[in-house]
N, C-alpha and C positions, 0 to 999 in steps of 0.2 A: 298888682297889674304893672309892674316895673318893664316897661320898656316898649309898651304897648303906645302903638301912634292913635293920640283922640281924632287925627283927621279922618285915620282910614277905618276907625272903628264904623262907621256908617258903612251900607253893605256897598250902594250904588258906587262908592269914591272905590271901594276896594277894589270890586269888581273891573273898573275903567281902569284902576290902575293896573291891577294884577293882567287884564286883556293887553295894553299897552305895552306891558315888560316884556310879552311874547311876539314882540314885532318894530320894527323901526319907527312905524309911522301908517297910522290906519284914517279913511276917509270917518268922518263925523258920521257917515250914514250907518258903516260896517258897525263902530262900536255901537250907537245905537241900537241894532237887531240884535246885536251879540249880551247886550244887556237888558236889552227886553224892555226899555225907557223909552217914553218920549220925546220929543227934539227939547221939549222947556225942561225936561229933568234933566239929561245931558247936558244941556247948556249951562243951565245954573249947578252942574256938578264939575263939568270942565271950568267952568271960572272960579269956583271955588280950588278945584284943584292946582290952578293955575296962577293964584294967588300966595300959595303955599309954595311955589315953587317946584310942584310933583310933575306938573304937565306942562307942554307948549303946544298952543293953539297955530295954526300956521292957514291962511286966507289967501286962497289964490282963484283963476279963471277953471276949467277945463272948458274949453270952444267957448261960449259967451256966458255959460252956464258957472256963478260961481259956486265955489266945494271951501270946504273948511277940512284938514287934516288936524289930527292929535298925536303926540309921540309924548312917553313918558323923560323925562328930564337925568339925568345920572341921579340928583338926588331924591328924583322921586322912585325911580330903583334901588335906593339906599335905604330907603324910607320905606318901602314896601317888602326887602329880604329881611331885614330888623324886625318890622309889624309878624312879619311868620316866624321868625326864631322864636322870637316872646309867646306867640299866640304856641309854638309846637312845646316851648317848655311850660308853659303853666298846662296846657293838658297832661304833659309827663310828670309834673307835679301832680296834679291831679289822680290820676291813673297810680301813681305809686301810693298814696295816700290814701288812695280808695282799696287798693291791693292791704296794706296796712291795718286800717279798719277791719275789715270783710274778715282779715286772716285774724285777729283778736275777738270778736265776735264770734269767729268758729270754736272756739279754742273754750271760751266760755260757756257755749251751747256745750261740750262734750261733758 
């Protein structure tokens, strides 16, 4: 499992990160619907994430009404094209391995 991130192995961190990579900076409510969690999952997955350095939490007003914004970090975008290299090469290991197998088992069946 060489190179594979244990942070982002969890779905929910992935997900927030991978949503995050695809934008500057989203309100705490968007990712929320976009990850299908509720505000205590989020939140204890943004501070987790944010702990690690993958995410920045940012707390401001709109009109009196306060919003919490999320943006993923450069390293937490470093950390997540890495987490997919690894995860796209062990399937391609995988995938040839299983091609390998399948084709030696044929071979013996004839």
């Amino acid at each position: 499992m060489n190179g594979l991130d244990p942070v982002l192995h969890q779905p929910t961190k992935l997900t927030v990160l991978a949503f995050l990579s695809g934008c500057q900076e989203a309100e705490f409510s968007v990712v929320r619907d976009y990850c299908q969690v509720s505000d205590s999952v989020l939140s204890k997955t943004a501070a987790s994430l944010e702990a690690t350095g993958y995410l920045r939490a940012r707390k401001g007003y709109v009109g009196k009404r306060p919003r919490t914004w999320l943006s993923a970090t450069r390293g937490g975008r470093a950390a997540l094209a890495a987490h997919l290299a690894a995860l796209q090469q062990l399937a391609a290991a995988a995938e040839a391995a299983g091609s390998e197998t399948g084709t030696e088992s044929d071979r013996q069946e004839s």
